[in-house]
C-alpha positions as a printed NumPy array, in Angstrom:
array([[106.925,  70.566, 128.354],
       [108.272,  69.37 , 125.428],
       [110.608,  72.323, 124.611],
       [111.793,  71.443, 128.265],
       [111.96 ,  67.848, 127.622],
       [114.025,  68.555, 124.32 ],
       [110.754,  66.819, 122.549],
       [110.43 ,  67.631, 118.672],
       [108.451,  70.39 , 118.432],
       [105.593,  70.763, 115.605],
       [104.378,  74.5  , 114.704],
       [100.994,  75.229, 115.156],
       [ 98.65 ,  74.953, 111.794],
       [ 98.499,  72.811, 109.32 ],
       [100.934,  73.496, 107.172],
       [104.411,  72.401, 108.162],
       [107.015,  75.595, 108.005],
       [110.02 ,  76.358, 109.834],
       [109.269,  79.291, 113.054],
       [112.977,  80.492, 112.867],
       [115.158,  80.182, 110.13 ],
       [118.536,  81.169, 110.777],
       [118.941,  83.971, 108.404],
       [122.222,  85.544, 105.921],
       [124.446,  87.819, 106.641],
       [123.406,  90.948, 105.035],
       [125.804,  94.467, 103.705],
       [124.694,  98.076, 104.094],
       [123.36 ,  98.725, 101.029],
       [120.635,  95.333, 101.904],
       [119.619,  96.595, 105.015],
       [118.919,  99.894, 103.388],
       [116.729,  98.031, 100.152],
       [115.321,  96.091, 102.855],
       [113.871,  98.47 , 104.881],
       [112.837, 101.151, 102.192],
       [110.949,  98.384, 100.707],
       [109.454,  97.528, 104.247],
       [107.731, 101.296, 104.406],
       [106.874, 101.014, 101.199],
       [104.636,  97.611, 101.566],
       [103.146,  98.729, 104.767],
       [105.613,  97.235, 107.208],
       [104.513,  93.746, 106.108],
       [107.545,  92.08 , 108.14 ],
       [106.767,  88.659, 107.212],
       [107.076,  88.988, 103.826],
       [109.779,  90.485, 103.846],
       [111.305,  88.188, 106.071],
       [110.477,  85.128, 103.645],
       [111.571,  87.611, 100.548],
       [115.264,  88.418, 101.578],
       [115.209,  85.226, 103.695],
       [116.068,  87.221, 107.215],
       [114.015,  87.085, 110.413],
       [110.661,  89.194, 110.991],
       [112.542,  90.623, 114.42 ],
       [116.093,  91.513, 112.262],
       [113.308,  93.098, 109.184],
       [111.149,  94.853, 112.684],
       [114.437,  96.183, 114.163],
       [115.835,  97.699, 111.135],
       [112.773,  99.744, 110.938],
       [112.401, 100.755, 113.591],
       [116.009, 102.093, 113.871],
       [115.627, 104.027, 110.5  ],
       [112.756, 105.66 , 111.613],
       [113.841, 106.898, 114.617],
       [117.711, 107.354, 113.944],
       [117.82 , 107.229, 110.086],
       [120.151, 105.505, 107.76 ],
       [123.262, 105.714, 109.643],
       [121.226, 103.376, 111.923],
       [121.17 , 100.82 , 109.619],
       [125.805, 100.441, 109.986],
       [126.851,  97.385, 110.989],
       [129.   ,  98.596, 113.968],
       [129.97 ,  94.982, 114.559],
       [129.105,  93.083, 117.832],
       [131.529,  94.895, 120.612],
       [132.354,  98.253, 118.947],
       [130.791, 101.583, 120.248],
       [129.952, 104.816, 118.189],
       [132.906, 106.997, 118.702],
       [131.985, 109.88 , 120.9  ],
       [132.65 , 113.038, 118.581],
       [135.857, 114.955, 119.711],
       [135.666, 118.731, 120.564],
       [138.367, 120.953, 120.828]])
């Protein structure tokens, strides 16, 4: 009701720490340190969140995407641009 209400919301616990922080604009060879270091502590997203200062779901998706699709995956292809269909003769 709050959240509806535009109330101030508190997070649940006792300690008092932001839920989403809007996060920094990252380059290709971040995402790529980011993730490897991601599989190599066990997918712990929220500390890797807090470490590179990103959001668990941006840490989450990049993984996921370089596991399935590999690094290429991990190119920022910029908000409206496609990948180009390959061209055969």
């Amino acid at each position: 009701m709050k959240y509806n209400s535009h109330g101030k919301l508190k997070p649940s616990g006792s300690v008092e720490k932001a839920i989403m922080t809007k996060g920094h604009i990252t380059t290709f060879e971040e995402r790529i340190e980011i993730v490897k270091y991601c599989i190599e502590s066990d997918r712990n997203y929220n500390e890797i969140a807090e470490k590179y200062k990103v959001s668990y779901q941006q840490v989450r998706s990049w993984t996921v995407k370089y596991t399935e699709f590999g690094i290429d995956a991990l190119l920022d292809r910029g908000e409206n641009e496609k990948p180009k269909a390959s061209l055969q003769s």
